[in-house]
PAMI-634939 format. One record per residue (C-alpha): x, y negated, z negated; chain; residue in three letters. Coordinates in nm, 2 decimals. Example, Ala and Ser with C-alpha at 12.3 -4.5 7.8 and 13.67 -1.06 7.14 Angstrom:
# PAMI-634939
{px 1.23; py 0.45; pz -0.78; cadena A; residuo Ala}
{px 1.37; py 0.11; pz -0.71; cadena A; residuo Ser}
This chain:
# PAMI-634939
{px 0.00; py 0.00; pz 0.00; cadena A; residuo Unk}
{px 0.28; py -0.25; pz -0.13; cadena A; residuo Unk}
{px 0.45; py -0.21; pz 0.25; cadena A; residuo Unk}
{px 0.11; py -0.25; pz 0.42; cadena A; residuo Unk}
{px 0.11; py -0.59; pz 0.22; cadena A; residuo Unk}
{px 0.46; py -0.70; pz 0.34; cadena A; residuo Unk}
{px 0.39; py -0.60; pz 0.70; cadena A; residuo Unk}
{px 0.09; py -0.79; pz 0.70; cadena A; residuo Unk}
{px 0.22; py -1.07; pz 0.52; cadena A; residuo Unk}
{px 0.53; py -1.09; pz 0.76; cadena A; residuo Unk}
{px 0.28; py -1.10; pz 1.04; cadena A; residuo Unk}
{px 0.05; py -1.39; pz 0.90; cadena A; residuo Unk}
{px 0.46; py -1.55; pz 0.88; cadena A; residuo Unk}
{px 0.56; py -1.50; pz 1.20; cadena A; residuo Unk}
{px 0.21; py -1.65; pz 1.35; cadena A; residuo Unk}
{px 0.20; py -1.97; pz 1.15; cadena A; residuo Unk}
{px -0.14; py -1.81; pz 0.98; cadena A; residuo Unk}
{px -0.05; py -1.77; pz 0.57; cadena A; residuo Unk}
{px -0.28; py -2.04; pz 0.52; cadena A; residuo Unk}
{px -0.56; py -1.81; pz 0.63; cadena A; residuo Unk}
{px -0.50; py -1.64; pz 0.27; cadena A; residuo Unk}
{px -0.35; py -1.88; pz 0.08; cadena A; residuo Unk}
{px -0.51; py -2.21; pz 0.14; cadena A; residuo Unk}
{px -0.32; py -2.55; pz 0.24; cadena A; residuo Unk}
{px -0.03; py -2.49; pz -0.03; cadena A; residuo Unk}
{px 0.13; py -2.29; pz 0.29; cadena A; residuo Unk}
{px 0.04; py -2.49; pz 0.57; cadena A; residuo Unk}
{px 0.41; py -2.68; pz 0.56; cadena A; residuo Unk}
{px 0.52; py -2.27; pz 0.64; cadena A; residuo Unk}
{px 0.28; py -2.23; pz 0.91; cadena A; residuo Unk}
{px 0.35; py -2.54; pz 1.09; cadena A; residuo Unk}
{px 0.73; py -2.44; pz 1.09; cadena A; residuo Unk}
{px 0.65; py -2.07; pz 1.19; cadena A; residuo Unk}
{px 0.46; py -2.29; pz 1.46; cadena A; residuo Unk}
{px 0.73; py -2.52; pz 1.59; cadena A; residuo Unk}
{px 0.99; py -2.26; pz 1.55; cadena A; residuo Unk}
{px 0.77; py -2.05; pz 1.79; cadena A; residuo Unk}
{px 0.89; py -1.69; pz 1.61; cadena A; residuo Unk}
{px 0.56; py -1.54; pz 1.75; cadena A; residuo Unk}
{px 0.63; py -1.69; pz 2.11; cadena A; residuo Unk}
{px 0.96; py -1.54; pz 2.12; cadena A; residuo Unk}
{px 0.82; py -1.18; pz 2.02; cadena A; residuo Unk}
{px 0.56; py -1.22; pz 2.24; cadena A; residuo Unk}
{px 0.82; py -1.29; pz 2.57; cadena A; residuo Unk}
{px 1.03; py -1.02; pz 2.37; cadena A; residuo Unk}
{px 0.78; py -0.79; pz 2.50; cadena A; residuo Unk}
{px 0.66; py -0.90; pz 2.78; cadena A; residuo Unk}
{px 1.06; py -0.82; pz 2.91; cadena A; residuo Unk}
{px 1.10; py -0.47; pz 2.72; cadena A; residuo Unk}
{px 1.24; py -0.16; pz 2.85; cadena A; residuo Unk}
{px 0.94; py 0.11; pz 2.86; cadena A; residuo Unk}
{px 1.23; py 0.26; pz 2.58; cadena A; residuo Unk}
{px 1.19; py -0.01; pz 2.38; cadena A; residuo Unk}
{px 0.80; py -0.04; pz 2.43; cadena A; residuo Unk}
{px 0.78; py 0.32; pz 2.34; cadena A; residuo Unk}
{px 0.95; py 0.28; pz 2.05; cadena A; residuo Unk}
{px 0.70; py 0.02; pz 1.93; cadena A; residuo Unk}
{px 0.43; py 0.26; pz 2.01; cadena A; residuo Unk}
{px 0.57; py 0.51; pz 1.77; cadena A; residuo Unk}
{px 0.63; py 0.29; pz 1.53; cadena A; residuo Unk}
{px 0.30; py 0.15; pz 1.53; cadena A; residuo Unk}
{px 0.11; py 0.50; pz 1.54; cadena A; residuo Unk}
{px 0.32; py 0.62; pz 1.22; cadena A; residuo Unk}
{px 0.18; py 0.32; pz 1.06; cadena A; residuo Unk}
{px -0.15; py 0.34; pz 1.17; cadena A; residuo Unk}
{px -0.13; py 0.67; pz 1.08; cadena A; residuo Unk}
{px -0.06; py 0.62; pz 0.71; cadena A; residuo Unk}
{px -0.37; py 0.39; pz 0.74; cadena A; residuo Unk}
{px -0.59; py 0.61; pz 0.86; cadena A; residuo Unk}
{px -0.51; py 0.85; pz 0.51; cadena A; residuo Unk}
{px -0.55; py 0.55; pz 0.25; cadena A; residuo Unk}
């Protein structure tokens, strides 16, 4: 569960989106997340991964989603 948390929570980071939880005492952390762009360069990441790469992902996510699926 704790590890679900920090994925989660990393992915609110990386978006700009904490505030979504936590109100506007995070919004100075979103707008850098934001400006930096952190989910714009994971998004063009992908968009120019090897299909290794992209099947690693895959994996990764389906391990995860499968520890979901048993909680």
């Amino acid at each position: 569960m704790d590890r679900l948390w920090q994925l989660e929570f990393m992915r609110r980071l990386a978006a700009g989106r904490l505030s979504e939880l936590f109100g506007s005492e995070t919004l100075p952390i979103d707008r850098f997340s934001r400006t930096v762009g952190i989910k714009r360069m994971a998004d063009k990441y992908l968009s120019q991964a090897s299909e290794t790469d992209l099947l690693i992902l895959e994996n990764y996510a389906a391990g995860v989603n499968k520890v979901v699926e048993q909680i």
